[in-house]
C-alpha positions in Angstrom: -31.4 -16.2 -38.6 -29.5 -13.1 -37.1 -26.1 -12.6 -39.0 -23.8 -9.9 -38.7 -20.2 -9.1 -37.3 -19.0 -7.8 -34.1 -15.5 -6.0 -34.1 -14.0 -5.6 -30.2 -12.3 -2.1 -29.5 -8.3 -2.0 -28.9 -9.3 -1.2 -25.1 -7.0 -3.4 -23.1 -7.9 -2.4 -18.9 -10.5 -0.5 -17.6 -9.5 1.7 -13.8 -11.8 2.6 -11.8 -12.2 3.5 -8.3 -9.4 6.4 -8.4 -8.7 9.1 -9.4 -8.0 9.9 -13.7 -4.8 12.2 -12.1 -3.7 9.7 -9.9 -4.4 6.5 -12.3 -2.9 8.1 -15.8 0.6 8.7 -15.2 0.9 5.2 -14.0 -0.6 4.2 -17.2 1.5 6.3 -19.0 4.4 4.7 -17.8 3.3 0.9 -18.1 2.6 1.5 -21.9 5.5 3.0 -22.6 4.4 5.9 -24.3 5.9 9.4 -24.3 3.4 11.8 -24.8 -0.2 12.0 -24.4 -2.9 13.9 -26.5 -6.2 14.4 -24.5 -9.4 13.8 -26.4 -12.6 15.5 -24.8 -16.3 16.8 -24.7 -16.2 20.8 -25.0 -18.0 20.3 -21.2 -14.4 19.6 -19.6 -12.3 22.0 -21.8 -12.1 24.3 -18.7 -12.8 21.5 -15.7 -10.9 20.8 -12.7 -10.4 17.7 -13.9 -8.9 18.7 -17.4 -6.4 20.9 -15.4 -5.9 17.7 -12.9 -4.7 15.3 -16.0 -2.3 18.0 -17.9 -0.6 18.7 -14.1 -0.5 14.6 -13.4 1.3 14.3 -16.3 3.6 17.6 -16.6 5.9 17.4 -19.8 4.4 13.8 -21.2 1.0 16.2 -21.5 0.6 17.0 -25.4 -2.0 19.4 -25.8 -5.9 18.6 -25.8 -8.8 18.7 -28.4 -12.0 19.4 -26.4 -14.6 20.0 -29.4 -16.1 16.3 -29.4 -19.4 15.8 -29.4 -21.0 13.0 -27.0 -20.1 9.7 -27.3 -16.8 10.6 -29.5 -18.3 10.3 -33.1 -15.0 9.3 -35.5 -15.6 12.2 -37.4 -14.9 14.8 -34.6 -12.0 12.4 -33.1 -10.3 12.9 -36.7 -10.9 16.5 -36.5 -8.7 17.2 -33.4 -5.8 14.8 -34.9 
């Protein structure tokens, strides 16, 4: 017999298809929140895309922590809060 538990992730939609710039702000908005704090691989500290997301979402843009390692280990996620 195979026993064990399974715990499901907060993640609530997935967009794809478009753009992150033209997608975020809109999810922004629907949730409500106020700012946002981007979380990222040191690979897109300097991207086009990096610069994209802080200009699509002007003052609700918080700052960024781009020192994660692949696949977001909780240790490094903890380090940039």
């Amino acid at each position: 017999m195979i026993s064990g538990v399974h715990q499901f992730s907060l993640l609530e939609r997935v967009v794809y298809g478009r753009p992150v710039a033209n997608v975020l702000p809109e999810e922004v908005e629907r949730s409500g929140a106020r700012r946002v704090f981007v979380i990222s691989t040191q690979s897109l500290a300097s991207s086009a895309p990096l610069l994209e997301i802080k200009g699509s979402l002007g003052p609700r843009f918080a700052g960024a922590f781009t020192a994660v390692r692949a696949h977001a280990p909780r240790g490094w996620v903890l380090a940039g809060a």
